[in-house]
Structures are given as C-alpha cells and as structure tokens.
N, C-alpha and C positions, 0 to 999 in steps of 0.2 A: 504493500500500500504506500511504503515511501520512495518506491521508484523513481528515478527523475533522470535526465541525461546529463551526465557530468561531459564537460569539453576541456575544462582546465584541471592539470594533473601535479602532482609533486613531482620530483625529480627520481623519488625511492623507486629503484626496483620492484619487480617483482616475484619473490623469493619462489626458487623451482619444485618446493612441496607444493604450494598453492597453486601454480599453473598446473602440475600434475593433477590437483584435485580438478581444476577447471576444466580440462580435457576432457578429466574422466567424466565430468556430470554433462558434456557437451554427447559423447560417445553413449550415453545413458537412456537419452531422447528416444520419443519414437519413432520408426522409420518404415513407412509401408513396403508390404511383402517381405521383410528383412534384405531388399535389395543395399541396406547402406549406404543410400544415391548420395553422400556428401563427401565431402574431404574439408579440411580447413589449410591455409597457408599461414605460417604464419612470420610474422616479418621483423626480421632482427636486423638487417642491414640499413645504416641510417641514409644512406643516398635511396634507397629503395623506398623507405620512407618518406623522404622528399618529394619525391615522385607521384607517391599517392596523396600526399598533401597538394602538390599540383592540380592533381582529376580534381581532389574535392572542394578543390579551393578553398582548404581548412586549414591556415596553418597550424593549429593543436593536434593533427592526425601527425603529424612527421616530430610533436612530442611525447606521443604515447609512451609509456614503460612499458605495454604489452599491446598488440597490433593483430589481427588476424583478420584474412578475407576467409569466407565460405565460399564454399564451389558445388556445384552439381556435377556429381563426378559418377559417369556410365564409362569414362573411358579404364579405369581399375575393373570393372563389371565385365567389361567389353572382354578382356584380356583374359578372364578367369573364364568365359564363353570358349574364345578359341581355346584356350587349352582342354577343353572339354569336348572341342571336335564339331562346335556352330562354326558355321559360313559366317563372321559377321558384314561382309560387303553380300549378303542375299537379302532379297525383298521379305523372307520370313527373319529377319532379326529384327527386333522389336525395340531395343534399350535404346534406339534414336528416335522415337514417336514421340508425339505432342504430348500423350496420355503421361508416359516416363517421363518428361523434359518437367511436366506441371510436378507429379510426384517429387521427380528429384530434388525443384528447387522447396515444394512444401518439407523436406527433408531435412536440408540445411537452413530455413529457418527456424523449424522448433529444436536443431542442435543449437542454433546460434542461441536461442532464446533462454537453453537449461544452461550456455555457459553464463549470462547476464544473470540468468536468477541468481548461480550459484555465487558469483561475484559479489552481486548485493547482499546477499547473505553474510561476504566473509567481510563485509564495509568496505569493498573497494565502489572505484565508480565505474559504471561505464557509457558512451556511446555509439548507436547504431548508425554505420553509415552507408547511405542509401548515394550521398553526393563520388561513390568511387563509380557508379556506374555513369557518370559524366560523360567517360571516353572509354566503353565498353572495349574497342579494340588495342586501344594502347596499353590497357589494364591488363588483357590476357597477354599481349607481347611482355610486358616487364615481368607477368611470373611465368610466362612460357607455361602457358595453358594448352595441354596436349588438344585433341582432339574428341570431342564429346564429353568435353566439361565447359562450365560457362560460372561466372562471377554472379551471385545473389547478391551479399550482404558485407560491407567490413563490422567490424566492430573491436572499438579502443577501449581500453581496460588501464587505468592505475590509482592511485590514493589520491582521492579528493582533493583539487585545492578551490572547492568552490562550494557554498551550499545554496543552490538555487531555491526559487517557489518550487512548489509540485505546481506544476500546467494544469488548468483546468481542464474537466471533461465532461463528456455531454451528459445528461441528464439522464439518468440508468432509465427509464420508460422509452429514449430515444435511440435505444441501442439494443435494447432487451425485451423482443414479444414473445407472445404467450400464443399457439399453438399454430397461427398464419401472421404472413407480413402486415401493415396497417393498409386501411384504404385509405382514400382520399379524406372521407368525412374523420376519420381518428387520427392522417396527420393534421387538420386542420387544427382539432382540438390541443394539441402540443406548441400550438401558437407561442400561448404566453411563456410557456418553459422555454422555448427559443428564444423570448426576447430577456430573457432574465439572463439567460446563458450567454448570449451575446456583451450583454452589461458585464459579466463575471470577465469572459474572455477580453473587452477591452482596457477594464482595469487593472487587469492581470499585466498587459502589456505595458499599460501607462507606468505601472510601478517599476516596472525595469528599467525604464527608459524614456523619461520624461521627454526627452530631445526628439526621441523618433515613437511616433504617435503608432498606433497599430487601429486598424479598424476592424471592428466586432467579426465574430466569426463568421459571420452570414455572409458578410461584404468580403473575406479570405476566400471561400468559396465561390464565389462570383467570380473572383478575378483569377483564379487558379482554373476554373474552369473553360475558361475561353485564351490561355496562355500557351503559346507555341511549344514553350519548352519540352514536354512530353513527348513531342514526334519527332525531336533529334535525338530523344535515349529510344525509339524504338528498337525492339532485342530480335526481331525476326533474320535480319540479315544478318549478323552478331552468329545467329545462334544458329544459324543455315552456314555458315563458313566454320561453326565449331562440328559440323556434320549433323545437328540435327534435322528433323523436317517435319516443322514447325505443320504440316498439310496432311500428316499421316495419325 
C-alpha cells in the first residue's frame, strides 16, 4: 500500500544476498504453461548504463545501484525445441505466434513485478521503466538481443534518497465491477467521483511543483489520447525483425 516510484537513489550498493533474494522472488512469479517466456539482463557496465539513460531520457536510470531490463525470451525455448528434434524454421512451430509473443511478454511483467514487491518489502526503492522502449531497436542492438526475444520493461532498484507523495488513484468503484463492465447510465452516475478525483489529482501535482501547474486527470487523458507519441514506439516491426509474426 506504500508503493511509490522512487527515481533518486543513494550511492550504496546493492549487497549480493539481496539481489540473490530478488532474482529469486522474480524466478518465483507465475509463468503460463511453464514455458518461462522471460529472461532478465541485467546491467553492471556504467557506459551501458548511459546508454539506457539516453533511450529514457532519465538521467537517474545510468545512476541506479541495481538496473535490469526484462525480455520475452522464446529464443532459450527455441533452442531446447531443436535439441529435441522441432523444425523451428517450419510453419508448425509455434513459440513465434502472437498468442506466445502476448504470453511471453504477460511473463516478464509479473516477474518484473515479484522483483519490485520483493524490493519494497526489503525498503529499497524502485522504478519501472517503460521510457527504454523509446528506441526499441537500439535497445536490442546495445544488449544484443538474439532472435525471438524482444525488451518489455527496465526496472531501477536502490536505497531511497527520496520520499515522494503516494500518487493518487482512481476511485476503487472506477476500477473494480461487480459481475459485467458498467453501461452508459452507471458511468454517468460516477460523475461526481470523477470530478473529486480530478481535484485530488490536481493538487496532488500542485504540491510538487508549484512552478509547473499539472491539469486534472480528465484533461491528462484528453491530451494523451490524441498524442503522436505512441505510433513511433509501435513494436510490430520491432518485433517482426526479432522473428516474430505478430499475424499468426
């Protein structure tokens, strides 16, 4: 419940019992059919670092203590296939299908997700970073991303040097129905919860940052919604050159 994303870290390591715990509670997650569709990288080299601080245009990501991208990884899968005697260049091998591409990457986020709990649990901080997929293809060039694997998620991990608000959130009726989605006439009635919400979400902003004004969440929404940005991280062609096929 006190979840938050920390960006600014101390300088302290991260001692190697604890990354071991955090591997393990990542390796712990669920993983449909036991295929194990993830892998994590994880990034010790400080130029490499830089690097990924570039995509995300974050300079705090190339100060982490501790750094790792997830991956959807079918090409370790692929490999334990042929050695078992599949064709994997035949139209019946399957671990490059949209169906697998969606599992794999649902894989690597609920690993990514058991290592951020287990972190918060042990008081470190962390955050999730969604800004490395900037430059999808420069990303798999700098870790030399084989073939049928593709970048989901980073996430930065070290000791607090911040204690933010906790972010508001939406109004549990707004998130959470009860046995069908809402119609029309029951979102209407959520009206006013929106506009309280709205108020929460602005002052929420104001108080961070007097200088730069934030507008209510409704108006976030609006302008996110009609924003280019999303169709230069499209991942089809991305993920069509890592061999999968995005059509099957």
């Amino acid at each position: 419940m006190n979840r938050r994303s920390i960006r600014h870290f101390t300088s302290a390591p991260i001692p190697e019992d604890t990354i071991d715990i955090l591997e393990a509670a990542a390796q712990h997650a669920a993983t449909s059919q036991y295929l194990n569709s993830w892998s994590a990288v994880r990034i010790t080299d400080p130029s490499v670092q830089r690097q990924l601080a570039e995509i995300g245009r974050q300079p705090y990501i190339a100060e982490a203590p501790l750094l790792y991208v997830y991956i959807v990884d079918q090409h370790r899968n692929a490999r334990i296939a042929a050695e078992q005697g599949i064709d994997v260049e035949s139209e019946s091998f399957t671990l490059n299908s949209s169906y697998i591409f969606s599992q794999s990457q649902n894989d690597a986020v609920l690993a990514l997700h058991a290592m951020e709990t287990a972190a918060n649990a042990l008081g470190l901080g962390c955050v999730i970073l969604g800004s490395l997929l900037n430059d999808i293809d420069r990303l798999i060039s700098i870790l030399k991303l084989p073939p049928l694997t593709f970048p989901v998620l980073g996430l930065a991990i070290g000791e607090p040097d911040q204690s933010p608000e906790r972010k508001p959130r939406l109004p549990h009726d707004m998130q959470f129905f009860q046995d069908t989605y809402p119609d029309d006439r029951q979102w209407a009635s959520m009206a006013p919860a929106l506009e309280r919400f709205n108020d929460i979400v602005h002052r929420y902003y104001d108080l961070r940052d007097t200088s730069k004004p934030v507008a209510s969440f409704s108006a976030q929404i609006a302008r996110i919604s009609t924003s280019p940005a999303p169709l230069h991280k499209c991942i089809n062609h991305p993920a069509e050159r890592q061999g999968f096929t995005p059509d099957r």
